[in-house]
C-alpha positions as CSV (number, residue, x, y, z in Angstrom):
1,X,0.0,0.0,0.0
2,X,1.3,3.4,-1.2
3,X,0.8,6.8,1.0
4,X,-1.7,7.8,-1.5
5,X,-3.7,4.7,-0.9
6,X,-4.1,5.2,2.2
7,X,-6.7,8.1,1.1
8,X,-8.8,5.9,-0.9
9,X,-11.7,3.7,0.5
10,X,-11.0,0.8,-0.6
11,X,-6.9,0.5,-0.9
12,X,-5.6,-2.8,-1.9
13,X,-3.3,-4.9,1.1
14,X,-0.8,-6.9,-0.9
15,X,0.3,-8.2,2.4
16,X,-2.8,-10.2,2.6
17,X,-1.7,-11.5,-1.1
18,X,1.5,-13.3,0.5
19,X,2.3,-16.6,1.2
20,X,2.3,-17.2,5.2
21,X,5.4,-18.7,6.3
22,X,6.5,-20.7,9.4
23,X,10.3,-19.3,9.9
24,X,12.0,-16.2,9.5
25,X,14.8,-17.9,7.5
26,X,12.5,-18.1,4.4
27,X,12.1,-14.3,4.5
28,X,15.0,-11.7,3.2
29,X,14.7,-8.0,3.2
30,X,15.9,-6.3,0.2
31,X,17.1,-2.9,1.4
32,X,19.8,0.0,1.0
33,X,21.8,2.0,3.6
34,X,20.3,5.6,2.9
35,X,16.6,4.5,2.7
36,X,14.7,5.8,5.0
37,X,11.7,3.3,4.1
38,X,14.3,0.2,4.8
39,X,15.4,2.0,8.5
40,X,11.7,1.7,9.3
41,X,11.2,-1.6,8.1
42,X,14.2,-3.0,10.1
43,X,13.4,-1.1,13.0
44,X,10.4,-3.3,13.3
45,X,12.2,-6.2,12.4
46,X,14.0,-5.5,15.4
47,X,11.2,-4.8,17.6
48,X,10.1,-7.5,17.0
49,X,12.6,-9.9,17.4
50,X,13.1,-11.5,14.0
51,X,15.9,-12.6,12.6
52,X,15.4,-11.8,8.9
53,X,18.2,-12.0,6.0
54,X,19.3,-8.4,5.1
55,X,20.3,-8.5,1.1
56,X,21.9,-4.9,0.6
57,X,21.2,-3.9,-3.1
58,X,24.7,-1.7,-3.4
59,X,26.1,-5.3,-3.9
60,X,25.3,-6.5,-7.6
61,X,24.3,-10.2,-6.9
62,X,21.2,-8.6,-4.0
63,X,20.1,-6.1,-7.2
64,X,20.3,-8.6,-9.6
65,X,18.4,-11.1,-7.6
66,X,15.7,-8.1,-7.1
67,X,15.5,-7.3,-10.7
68,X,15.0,-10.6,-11.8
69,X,12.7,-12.1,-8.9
70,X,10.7,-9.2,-8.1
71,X,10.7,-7.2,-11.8
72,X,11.6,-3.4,-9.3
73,X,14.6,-1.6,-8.2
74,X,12.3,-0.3,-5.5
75,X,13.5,-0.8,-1.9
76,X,12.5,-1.8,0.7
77,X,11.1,-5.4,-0.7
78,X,10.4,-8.5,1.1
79,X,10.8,-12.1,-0.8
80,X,8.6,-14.6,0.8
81,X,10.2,-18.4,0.6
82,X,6.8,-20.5,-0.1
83,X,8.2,-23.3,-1.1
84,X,12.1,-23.9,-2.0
85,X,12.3,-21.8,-4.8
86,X,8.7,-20.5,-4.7
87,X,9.1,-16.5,-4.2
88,X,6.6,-13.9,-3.2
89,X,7.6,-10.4,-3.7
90,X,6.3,-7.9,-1.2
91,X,6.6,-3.9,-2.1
92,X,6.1,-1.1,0.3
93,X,7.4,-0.3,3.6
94,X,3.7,-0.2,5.6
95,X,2.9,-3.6,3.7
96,X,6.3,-4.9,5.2
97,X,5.7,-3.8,8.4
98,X,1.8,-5.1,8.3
99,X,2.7,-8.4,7.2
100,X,5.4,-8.6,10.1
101,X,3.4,-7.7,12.9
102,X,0.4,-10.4,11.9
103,X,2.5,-13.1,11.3
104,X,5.2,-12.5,14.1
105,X,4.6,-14.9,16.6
106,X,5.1,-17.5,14.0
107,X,8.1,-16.6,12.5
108,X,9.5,-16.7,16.1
């Protein structure tokens, strides 16, 4: 969900879209240093006591794995491990952050 969604009535929640998973290991955070969006995002992660993967786009293999899995450069953006080898791409800091605190106690 995007700022200006949140002024619509009927704003889509891609986080409802993804996959549930049982472990934290099948989740990794694409992110970059200077994004603001990413600090807020891991500061959750934090809060929260997960221990998630943190794939830094400034190296080429994390950007090229972004580009090619989830189709954006856009960061922050959270790949969901279904299945081995099953991703789910999730855009959007709040959506990252919604998607966190439901399914929390699970990825414990």
């Amino acid at each position: 969900m995007s700022v200006l969604d949140w002024f619509k009535d009927s704003a889509p929640e891609s986080h409802s879209q993804a996959p549930i998973v049982e472990r934290a290991a099948q989740l990794a955070l694409y992110e970059k240093d200077w994004c603001p969006y990413c600090e807020r995002v891991k500061s959750v992660i934090k809060e929260l006591g997960l221990h998630i993967q943190l794939c830094d786009i400034g190296q080429p293999e994390h950007l090229q794995a972004l580009m090619q899995g989830g189709g954006q450069r856009m960061v922050p953006c959270l790949r969901i491990e279904s299945e081995p080898g099953q991703y789910f791409w999730l855009y959007e800091s709040a959506d990252i952050i919604a998607y966190l605190r439901l399914h929390a106690s699970v990825l414990k």
